[in-house]
C-alpha positions as CSV (number, residue, x, y, z in Angstrom):
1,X,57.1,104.0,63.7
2,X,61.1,103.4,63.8
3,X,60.9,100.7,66.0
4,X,60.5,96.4,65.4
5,X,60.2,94.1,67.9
6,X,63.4,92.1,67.9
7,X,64.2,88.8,66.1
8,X,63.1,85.7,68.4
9,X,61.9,82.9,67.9
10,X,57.8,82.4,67.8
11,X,57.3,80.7,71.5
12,X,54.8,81.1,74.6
13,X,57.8,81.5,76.8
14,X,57.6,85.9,76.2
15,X,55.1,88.3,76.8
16,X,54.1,92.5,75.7
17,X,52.7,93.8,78.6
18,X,50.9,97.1,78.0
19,X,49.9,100.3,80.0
20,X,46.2,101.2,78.5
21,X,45.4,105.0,79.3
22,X,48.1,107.1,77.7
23,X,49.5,104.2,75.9
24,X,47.2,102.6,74.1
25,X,44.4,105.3,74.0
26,X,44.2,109.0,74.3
27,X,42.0,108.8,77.2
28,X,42.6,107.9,81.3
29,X,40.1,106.8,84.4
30,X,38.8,109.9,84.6
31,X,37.3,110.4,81.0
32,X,36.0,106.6,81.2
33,X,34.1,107.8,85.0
34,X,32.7,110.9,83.4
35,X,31.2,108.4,80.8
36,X,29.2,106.5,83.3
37,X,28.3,109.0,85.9
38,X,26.9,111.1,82.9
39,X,24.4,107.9,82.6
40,X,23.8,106.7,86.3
41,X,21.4,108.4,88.0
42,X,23.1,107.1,91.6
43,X,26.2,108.5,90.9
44,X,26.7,111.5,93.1
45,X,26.7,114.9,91.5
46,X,29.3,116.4,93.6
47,X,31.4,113.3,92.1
48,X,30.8,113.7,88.6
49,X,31.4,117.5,89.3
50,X,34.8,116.9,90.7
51,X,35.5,114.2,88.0
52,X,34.4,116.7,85.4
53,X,36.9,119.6,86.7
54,X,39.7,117.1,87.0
55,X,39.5,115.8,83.4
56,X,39.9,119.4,81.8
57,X,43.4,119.7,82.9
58,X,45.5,118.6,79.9
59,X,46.2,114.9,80.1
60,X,45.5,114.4,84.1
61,X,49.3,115.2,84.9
62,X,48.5,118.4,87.1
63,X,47.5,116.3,89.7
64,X,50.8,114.7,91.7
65,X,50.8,110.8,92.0
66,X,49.8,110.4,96.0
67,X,46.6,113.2,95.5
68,X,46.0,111.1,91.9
69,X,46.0,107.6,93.6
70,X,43.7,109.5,96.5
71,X,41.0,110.9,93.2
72,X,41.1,107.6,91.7
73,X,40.2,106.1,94.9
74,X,37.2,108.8,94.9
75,X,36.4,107.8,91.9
76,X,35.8,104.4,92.2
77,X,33.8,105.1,95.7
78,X,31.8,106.6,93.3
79,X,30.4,103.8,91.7
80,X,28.8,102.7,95.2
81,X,25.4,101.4,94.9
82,X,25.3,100.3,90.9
83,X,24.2,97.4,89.9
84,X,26.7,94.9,88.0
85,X,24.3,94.5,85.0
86,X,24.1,98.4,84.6
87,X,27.8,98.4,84.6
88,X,28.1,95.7,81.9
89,X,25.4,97.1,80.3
90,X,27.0,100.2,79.6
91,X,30.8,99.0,79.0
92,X,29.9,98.4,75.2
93,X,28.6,101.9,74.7
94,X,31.8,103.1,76.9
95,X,33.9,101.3,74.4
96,X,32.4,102.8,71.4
97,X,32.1,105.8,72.3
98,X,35.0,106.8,74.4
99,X,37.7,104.1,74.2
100,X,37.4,103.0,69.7
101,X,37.7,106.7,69.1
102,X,40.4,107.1,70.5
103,X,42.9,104.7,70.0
104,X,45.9,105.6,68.5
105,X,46.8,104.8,65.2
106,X,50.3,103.2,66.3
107,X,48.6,100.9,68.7
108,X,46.7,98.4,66.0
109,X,50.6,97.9,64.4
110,X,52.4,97.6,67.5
111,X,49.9,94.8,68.8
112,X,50.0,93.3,65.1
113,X,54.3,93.2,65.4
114,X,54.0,91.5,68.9
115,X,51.4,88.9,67.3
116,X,53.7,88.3,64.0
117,X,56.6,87.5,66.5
118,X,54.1,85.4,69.1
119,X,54.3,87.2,72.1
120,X,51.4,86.8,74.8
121,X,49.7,90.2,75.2
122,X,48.6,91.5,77.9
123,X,47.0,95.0,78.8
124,X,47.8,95.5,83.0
125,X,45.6,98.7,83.8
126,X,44.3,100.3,86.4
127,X,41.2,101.0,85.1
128,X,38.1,98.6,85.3
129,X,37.8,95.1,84.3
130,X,34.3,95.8,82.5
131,X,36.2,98.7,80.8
132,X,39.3,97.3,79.1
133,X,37.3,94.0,78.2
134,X,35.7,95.5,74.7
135,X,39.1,97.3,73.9
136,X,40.9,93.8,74.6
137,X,39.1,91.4,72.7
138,X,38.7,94.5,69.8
139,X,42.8,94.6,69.9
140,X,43.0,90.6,70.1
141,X,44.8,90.8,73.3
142,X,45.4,87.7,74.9
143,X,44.4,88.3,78.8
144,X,43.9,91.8,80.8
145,X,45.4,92.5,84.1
146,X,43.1,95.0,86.3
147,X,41.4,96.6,88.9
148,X,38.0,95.1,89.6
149,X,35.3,96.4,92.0
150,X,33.8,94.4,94.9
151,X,30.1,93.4,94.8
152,X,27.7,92.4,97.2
153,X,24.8,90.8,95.8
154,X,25.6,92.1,92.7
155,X,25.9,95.8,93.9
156,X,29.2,97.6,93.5
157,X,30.5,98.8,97.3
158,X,32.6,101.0,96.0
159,X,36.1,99.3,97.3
160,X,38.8,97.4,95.0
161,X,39.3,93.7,95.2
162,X,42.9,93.4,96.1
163,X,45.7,93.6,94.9
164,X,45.2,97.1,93.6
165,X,46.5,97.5,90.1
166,X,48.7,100.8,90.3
167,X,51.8,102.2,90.1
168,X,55.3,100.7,91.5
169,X,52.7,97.6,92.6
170,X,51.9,96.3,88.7
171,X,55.6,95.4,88.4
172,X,55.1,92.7,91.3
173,X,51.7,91.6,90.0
174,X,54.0,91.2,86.4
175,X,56.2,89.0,88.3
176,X,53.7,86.8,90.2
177,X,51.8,86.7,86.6
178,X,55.2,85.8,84.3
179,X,56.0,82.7,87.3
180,X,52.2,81.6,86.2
181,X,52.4,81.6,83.1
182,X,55.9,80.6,82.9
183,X,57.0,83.7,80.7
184,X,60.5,84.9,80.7
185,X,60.8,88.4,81.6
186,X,63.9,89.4,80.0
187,X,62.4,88.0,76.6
188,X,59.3,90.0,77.4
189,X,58.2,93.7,76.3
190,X,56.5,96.1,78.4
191,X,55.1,99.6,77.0
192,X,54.0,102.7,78.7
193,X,53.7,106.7,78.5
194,X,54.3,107.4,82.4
195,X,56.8,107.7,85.2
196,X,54.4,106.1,87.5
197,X,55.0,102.8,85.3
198,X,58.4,103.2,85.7
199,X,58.8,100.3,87.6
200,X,56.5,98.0,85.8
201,X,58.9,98.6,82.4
202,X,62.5,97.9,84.5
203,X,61.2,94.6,85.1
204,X,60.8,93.3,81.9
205,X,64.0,92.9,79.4
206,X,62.6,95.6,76.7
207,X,61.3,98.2,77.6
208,X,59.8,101.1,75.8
209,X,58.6,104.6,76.5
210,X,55.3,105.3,74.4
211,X,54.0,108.6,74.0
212,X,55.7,109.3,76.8
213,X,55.6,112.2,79.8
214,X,58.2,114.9,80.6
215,X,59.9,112.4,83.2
216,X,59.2,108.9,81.6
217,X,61.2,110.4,78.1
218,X,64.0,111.7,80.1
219,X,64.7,108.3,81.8
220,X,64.1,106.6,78.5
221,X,66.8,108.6,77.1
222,X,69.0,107.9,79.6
223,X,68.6,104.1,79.4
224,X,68.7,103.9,75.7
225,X,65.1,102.4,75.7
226,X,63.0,103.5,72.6
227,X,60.8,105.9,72.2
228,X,57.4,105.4,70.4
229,X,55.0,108.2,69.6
230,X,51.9,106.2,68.3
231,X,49.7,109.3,67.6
């Protein structure tokens, strides 16, 4: 791929933290909503119609970040009224089907050369716990940082437990998670394809644009970090 993790010694003290959608996989949210809604009756059809239109514009990027954050938000309204079972229930077949697919085929050496050199991996996503799970412990990634939905007796409401994972905000949930685990950033890596993730990749000490958008490649440039294309 043209790119090594540096030299370091093997120790618990650095971390690869890794954007999923775009990064890891071909796919987003919206793809991984579809997937559901397609086989939850309760889901809304005006949703999954919306979802549905959204997800044929080439890799999600028509849509600006505020009105994005604002259809995400739509989205996950849209699981209101399912059941935590169903959700689990069908997180296997999601994987299968929608994330194993489409991995890309950089991704399984890029976690292998952060393994080989002993860094803690960690996927931060927005997308949902039950989602990432599979593709986690399929990967061997040590722990997942994500968005989770709240229940009430086991029913989704539709809301986010907070903190939100998104944007500008997963660079502070990196820092409050490095002072937990007592990881250094500067020793750490982080890996993304967008701009929105900017901020998540300036706080760790080696950064690295991966498959990355107009904006994100233009920056990377700029700051000499490397480019990866793992399709």
């Amino acid at each position: 791929m043209g790119f090594s993790l540096s030299p370091m010694e093997k120790a618990k003290s650095a971390a690869a933290f890794y954007d999923m959608d775009g990064t890891l996989v071909s796919t987003n949210l919206v793809h991984s909503f579809l997937f559901f809604a397609r086989n939850e009756p309760s889901i809304p059809r005006s949703v999954l119609k919306s979802a549905a239109g959204v997800a044929k514009i080439p890799a999600f990027v028509a849509v600006d970040a505020v009105s994005r954050f604002k259809f995400n938000e739509m989205l996950f309204a849209g699981y209101a009224g399912t059941f935590r079972d169903r959700l689990l229930e069908f997180s296997e077949e999601h994987f299968e089907q929608v994330l194993k697919p489409n991995i890309f085929p950089g991704t399984y050496e890029l976690v292998e050369n952060a393994r080989r050199k002993g860094l803690r991996q960690v996927i931060i996503s927005g997308s949902l716990d039950f989602m990432v799970t599979p593709l986690a412990r399929h990967l061997g990634i040590d722990d997942i940082i994500t968005n989770q939905l709240v229940f009430e007796d086991d029913v989704a409401t539709g809301e986010l437990v907070k903190p939100i994972v998104a944007g500008a905000h997963k660079a502070r949930i990196i820092q409050q998670y490095a002072e937990a685990h007592d990881i250094d950033l500067l020793a750490s890596y982080g890996f993304s394809d967008s701009i929105s993730d900017y901020s998540m990749l300036s706080v760790v000490g080696r950064p690295a644009a991966v498959n990355p958008d107009r904006k994100l490649r233009r920056s990377a440039e700029e700051l000499r970090w490397p480019i990866l294309d793992l399709r």
